[in-house]
C-alpha positions as CSV (number, residue, x, y, z in Angstrom):
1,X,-56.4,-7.8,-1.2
2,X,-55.8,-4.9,0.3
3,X,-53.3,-1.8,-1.3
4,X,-50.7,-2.6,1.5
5,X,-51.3,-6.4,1.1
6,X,-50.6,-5.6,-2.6
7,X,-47.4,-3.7,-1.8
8,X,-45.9,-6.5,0.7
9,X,-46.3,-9.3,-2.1
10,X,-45.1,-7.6,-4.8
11,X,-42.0,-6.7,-2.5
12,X,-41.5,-10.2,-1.8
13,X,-42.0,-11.3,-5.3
14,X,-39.4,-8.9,-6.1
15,X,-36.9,-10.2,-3.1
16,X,-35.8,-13.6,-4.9
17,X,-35.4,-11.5,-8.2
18,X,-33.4,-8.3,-6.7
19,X,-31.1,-11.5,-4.7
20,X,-30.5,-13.1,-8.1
21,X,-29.5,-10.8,-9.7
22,X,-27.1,-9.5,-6.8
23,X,-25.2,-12.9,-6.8
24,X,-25.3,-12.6,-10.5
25,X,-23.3,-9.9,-10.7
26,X,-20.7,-10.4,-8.0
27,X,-20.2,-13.3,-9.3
28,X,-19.4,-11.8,-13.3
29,X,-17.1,-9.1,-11.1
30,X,-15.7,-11.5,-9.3
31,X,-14.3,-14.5,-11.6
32,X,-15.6,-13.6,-15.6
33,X,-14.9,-9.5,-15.5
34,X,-12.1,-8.4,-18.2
35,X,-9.2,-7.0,-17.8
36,X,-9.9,-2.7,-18.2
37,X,-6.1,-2.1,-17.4
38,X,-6.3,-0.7,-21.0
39,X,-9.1,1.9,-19.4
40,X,-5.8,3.1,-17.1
41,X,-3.7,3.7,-19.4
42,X,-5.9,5.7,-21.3
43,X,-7.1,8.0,-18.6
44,X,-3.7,8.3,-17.5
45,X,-2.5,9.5,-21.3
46,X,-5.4,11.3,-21.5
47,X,-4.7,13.4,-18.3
48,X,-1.3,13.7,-19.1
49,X,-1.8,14.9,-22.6
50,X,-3.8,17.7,-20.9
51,X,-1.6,19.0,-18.8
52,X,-1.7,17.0,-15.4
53,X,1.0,15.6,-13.7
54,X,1.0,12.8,-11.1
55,X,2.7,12.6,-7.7
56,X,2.3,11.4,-4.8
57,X,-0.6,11.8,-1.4
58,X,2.1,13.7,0.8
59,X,3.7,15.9,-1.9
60,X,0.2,16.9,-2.9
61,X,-0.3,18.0,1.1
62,X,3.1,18.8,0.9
63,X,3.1,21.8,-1.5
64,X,1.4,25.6,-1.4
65,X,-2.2,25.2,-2.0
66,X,-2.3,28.0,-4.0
67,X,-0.1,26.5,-6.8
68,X,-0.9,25.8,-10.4
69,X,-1.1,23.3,-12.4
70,X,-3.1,20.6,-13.0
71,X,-2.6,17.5,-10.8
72,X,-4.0,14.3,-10.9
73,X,-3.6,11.8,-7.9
74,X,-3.2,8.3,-8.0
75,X,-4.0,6.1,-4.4
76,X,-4.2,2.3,-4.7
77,X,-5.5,0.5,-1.7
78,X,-4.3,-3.0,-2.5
79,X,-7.2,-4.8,-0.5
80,X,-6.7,-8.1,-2.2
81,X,-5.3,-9.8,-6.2
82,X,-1.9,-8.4,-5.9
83,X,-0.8,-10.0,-8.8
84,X,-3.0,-7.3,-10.4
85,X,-1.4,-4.7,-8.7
86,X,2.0,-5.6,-10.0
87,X,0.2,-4.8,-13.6
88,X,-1.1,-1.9,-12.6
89,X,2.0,-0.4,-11.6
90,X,3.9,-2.0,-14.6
91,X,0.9,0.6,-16.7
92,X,1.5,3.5,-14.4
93,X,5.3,2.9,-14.9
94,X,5.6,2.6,-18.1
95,X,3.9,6.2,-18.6
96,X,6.1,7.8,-16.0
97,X,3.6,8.3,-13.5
98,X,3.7,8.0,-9.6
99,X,1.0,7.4,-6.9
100,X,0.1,6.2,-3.1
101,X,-0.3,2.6,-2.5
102,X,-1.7,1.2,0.3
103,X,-1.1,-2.7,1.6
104,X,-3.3,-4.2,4.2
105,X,-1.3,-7.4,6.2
106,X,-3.3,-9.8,4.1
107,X,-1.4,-8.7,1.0
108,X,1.7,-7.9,2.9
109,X,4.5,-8.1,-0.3
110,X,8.0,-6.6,0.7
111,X,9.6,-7.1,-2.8
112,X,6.8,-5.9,-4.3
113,X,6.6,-2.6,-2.0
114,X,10.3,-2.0,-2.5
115,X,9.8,-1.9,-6.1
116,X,7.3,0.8,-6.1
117,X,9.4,2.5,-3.4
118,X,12.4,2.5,-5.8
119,X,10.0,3.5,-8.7
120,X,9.4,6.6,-6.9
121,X,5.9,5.4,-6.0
122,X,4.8,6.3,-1.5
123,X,3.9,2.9,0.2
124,X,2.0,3.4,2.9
125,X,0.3,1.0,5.5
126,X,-3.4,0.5,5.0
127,X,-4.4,0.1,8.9
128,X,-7.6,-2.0,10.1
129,X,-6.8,-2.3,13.6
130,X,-10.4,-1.4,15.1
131,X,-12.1,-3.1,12.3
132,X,-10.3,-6.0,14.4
133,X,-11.4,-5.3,17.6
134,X,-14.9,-4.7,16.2
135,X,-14.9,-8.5,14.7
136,X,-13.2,-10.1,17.8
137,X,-15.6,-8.3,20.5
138,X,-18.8,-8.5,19.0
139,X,-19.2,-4.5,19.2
140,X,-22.6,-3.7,17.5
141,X,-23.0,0.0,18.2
142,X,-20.8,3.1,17.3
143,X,-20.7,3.7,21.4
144,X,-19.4,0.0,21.3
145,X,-16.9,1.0,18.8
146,X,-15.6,3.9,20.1
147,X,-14.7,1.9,23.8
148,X,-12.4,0.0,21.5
149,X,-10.2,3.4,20.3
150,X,-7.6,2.9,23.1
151,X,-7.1,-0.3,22.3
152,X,-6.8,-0.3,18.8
153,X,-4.5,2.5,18.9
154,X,-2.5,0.1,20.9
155,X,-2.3,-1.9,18.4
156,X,-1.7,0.3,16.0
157,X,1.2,1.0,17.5
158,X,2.5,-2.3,17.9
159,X,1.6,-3.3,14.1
160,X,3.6,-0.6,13.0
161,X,6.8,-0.6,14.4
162,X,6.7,-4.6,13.3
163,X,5.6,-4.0,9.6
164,X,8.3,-0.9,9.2
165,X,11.2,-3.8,10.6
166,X,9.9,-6.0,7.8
167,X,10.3,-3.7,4.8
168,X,12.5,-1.4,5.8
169,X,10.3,1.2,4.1
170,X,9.3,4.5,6.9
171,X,5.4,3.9,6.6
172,X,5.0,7.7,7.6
173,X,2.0,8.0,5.0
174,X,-1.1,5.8,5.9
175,X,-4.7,5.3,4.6
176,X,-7.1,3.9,6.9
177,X,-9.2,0.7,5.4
178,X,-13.2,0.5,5.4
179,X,-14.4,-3.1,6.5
180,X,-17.2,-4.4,6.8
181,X,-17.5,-4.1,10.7
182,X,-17.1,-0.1,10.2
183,X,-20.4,-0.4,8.1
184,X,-22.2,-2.3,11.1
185,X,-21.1,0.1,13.6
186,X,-21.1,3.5,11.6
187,X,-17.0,4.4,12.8
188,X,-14.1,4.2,10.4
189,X,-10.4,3.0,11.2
190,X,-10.1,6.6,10.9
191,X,-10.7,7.4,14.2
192,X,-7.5,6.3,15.1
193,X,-5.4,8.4,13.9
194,X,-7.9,11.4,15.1
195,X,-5.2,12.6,17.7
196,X,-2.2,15.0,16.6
197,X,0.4,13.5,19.3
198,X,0.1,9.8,18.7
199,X,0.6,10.8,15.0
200,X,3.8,12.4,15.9
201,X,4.7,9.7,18.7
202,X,4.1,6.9,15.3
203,X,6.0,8.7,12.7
204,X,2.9,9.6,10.6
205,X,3.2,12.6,8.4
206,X,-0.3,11.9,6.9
207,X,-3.7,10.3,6.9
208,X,-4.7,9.6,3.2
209,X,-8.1,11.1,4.2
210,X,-6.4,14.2,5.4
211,X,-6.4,16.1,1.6
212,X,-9.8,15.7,0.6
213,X,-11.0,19.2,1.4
214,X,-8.3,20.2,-1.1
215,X,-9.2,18.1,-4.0
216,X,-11.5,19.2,-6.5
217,X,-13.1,15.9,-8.0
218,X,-12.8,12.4,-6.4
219,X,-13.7,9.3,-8.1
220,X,-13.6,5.3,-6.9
221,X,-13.4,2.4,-9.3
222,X,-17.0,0.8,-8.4
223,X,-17.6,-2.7,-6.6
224,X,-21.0,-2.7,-8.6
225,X,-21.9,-3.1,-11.7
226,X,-20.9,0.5,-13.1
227,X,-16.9,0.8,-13.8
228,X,-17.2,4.3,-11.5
229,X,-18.3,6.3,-8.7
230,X,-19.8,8.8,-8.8
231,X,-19.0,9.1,-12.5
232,X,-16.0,8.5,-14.9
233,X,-12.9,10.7,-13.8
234,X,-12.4,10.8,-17.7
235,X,-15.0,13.6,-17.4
236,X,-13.5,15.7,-14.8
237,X,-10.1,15.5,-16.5
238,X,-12.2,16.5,-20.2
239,X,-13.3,19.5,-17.6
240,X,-10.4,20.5,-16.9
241,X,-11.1,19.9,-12.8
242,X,-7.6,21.1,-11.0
243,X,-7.1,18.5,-8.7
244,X,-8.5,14.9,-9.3
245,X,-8.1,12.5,-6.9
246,X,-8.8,8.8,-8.0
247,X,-8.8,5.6,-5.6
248,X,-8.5,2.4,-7.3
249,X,-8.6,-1.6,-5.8
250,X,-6.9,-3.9,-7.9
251,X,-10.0,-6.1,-7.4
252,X,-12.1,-3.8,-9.6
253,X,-9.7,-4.3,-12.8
254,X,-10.8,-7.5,-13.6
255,X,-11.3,-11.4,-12.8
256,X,-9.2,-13.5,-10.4
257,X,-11.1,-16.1,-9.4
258,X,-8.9,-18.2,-7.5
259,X,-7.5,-14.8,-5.2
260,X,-11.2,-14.0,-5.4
261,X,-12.4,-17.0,-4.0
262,X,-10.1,-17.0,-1.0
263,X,-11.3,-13.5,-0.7
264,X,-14.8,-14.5,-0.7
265,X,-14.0,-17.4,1.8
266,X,-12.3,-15.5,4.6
267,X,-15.2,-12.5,4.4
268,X,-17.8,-15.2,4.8
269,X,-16.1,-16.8,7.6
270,X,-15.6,-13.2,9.4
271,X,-19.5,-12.5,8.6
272,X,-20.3,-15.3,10.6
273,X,-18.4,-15.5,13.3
274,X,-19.0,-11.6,13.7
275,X,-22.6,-12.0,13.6
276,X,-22.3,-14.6,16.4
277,X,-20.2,-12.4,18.5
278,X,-22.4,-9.8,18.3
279,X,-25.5,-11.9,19.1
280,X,-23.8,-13.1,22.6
281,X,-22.4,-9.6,23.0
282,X,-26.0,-8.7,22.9
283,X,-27.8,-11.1,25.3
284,X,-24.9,-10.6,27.6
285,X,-25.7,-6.8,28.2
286,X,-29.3,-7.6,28.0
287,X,-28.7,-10.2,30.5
288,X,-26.6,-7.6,32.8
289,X,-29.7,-4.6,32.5
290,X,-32.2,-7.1,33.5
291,X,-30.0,-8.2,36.7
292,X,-29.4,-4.4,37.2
């Protein structure tokens, strides 16, 4: 056998391994993880006994950038299990500190959003609109994508004006969501909000995204098998890192299998129907160059 022919079935002797142990560990994320709210707390205390204090996305944009202090920034994008996000808050809460929390329609939860609101806690809107249009049109390129901007504004528009009626909450503060149609096509949600007048026309005094270049260290809880990424914000904070900016999913803090599974459900059925879209989306312009 050749070197190549070598390489090839050593790769696919690896493939069946590497896929194993893939569902393996979604699955101990997913429905056997333990609870780490206990990790929380301690960062939190930790940060706080050195000096930072918490507050929210806009009064972090909101102040001089040249002020001191120490500041530590807390942004929840409540994706799914908000059961778990209750907890969290009831952690943050009983520590006296104050974040961002974004809720997606799926886990829509007025009480719940008025009690962070009265908690002194921001509740924003975490906006998927061309994510939508991506699923429902098939759209398998970015230039595919981007034809979809007008319209998802549109809907943007629409969605919010409903959702602030709901809650009575302003929803001037919003955080645009990563699905997993902005993967296929390379464009974020983000783009939508990528024009100053509709953002004054809406109401929105800020784009989650929009203080980045001002924070010093930024960590995500991890979907994978490490707690962290890139690292443990416990070491920034340790280092003394002036601004630290960490996002956290409720998902990531331990098991729920049964909001899990219904998780897992509805992004299988999306996958599929997606892929299926964007199969006839492809013959069909295939099918108009060759007529052309």
């Amino acid at each position: 056998m050749t070197q190549a022919g070598r390489g090839r079935a050593n790769s696919a002797d690896r493939r069946p391994h590497s896929w194993l142990r893939s569902v393996a560990g979604r699955l101990e994320r997913d429905y056997l993880r333990r609870d780490r709210l206990g990790e929380l707390d301690r960062l939190v205390r930790r940060a706080q006994a050195l000096g930072y204090r918490t507050m929210t996305l806009s009064q972090f944009a909101g102040q001089d950038p040249a002020a001191d202090g120490r500041i530590l920034l807390l942004r929840h994008d409540v994706d799914s299990d908000v059961a778990r996000a209750r907890r969290m808050f009831a952690v943050e809460r009983e520590l006296g500190a104050v974040g961002s929390w974004f809720f997606r329609r799926r886990t829509w939860d007025v009480a719940f959003m008025r009690e962070l609101a009265a908690g002194g806690a921001e509740v924003g809107y975490h906006y998927e609109q061309l994510a939508d249009l991506i699923k429902e049109r098939g759209a398998g390129t970015a230039d595919a994508a981007r034809a979809l901007v007008g319209p998802g504004r549109e809907r943007l528009r629409a969605s919010l004006s409903g959702l602030r009626a709901t809650c009575e909450l302003p929803l001037d503060v919003l955080a645009s969501h990563g699905d997993f149609a902005n993967a296929a096509v390379g464009v974020g949600n983000v783009v939508l909000l990528d024009d100053p007048p509709l953002r004054r026309e809406l109401g929105v005094r800020l784009e989650a995204y929009d203080i980045e270049d001002r924070v010093d260290a930024r960590f995500t809880d991890a979907a994978g098998s490490a707690a962290w990424w890139p690292s443990d914000p416990a070491h920034a904070v340790e280092r003394g890192e002036r601004v630290v900016e960490v996002l956290l999913h409720p998902r990531a803090w331990g098991a729920a299998p049964l909001a899990n599974a219904r998780e897992d459900a509805h992004r299988l059925r999306e996958g599929v129907v997606y892929a299926a879209r964007r199969a006839r989306a492809r013959r069909s312009g295939a099918a108009r160059d060759g007529g052309d």
